[in-house]
N, C-alpha and C positions, 0 to 999 in steps of 0.2 A: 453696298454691293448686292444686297440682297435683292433691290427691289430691281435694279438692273436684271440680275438672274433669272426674275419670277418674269419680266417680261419677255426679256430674251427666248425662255422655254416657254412659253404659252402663245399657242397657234393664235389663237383667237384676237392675240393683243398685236399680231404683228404686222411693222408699220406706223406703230404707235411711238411718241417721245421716249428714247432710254437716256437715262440723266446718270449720265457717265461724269457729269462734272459736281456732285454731289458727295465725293470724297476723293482726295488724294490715289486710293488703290485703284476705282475706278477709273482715272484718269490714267495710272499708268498701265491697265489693263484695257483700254478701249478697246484697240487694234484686236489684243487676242483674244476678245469678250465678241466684237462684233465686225471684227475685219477679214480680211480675206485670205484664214491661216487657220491649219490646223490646232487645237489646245487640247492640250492632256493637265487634267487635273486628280491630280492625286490627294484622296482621303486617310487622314492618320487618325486611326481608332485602336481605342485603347481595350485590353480585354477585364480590367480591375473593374470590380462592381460600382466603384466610388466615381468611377468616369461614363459611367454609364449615360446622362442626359447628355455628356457629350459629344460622346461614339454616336448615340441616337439621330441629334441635331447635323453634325457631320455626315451620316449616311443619308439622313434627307433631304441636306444640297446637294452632296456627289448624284442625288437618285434627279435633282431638277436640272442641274447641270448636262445633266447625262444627255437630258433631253431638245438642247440645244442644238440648233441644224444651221448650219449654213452650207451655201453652195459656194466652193471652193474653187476657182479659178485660175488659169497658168497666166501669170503675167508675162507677153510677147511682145519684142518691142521690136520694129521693125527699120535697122540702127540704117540699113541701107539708104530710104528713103528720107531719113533725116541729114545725111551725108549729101546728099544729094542737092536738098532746098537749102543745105547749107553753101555749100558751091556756087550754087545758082546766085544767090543772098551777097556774096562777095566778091562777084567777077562785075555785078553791077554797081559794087560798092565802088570798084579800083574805075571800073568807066566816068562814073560821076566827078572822083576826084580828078580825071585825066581832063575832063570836061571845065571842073573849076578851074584845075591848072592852067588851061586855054586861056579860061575867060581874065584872067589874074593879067598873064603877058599881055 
């Protein structure tokens, strides 16, 4: 997941292959790692000195994370005009068969 992340947040890389299929997490993370959704990622650090490397390591994903951009978009779908060619798609369907039926007698 990491190297997803380090590409994800690096301007420079972007556009580049993200190999989301390199681990199980990444796989079920693609969408919200690189799709078209907001993601909140929450870091749990710990304040015991003993957890310390991994409070560290934690706060500098959350800090690569953080730097992640996408442009977020409204998915519109415009159901009228699918209704429509759908219509259109069936009244020449029923002509065809009325046609066959012709041809049959």
């Amino acid at each position: 997941m990491g190297t997803c992340i380090n590409i994800l947040s690096d301007k420079s890389k972007s556009g580049s292959f993200i190999p989301y299929r390199n681990s199980k997490l990444t796989r079920l993370l693609k969408d919200s790692l690189g799709g078209n959704i907001l993601t909140v990622f929450i870091a749990c650090i710990g304040p015991s000195p003993t957890s310390y490397d991994e409070t560290l390591s934690c706060l500098k994903y959350a800090a690569k994370t953080r730097k992640i951009q996408k442009k977020v978009t409204k998915n519109i779908r415009q159901e009228d005009t699918h209704l429509t060619q759908y219509k259109d798609i069936i009244d020449s369907l029923k002509t065809e068969i009325d046609q066959l039926k012709g041809i049959i007698k």
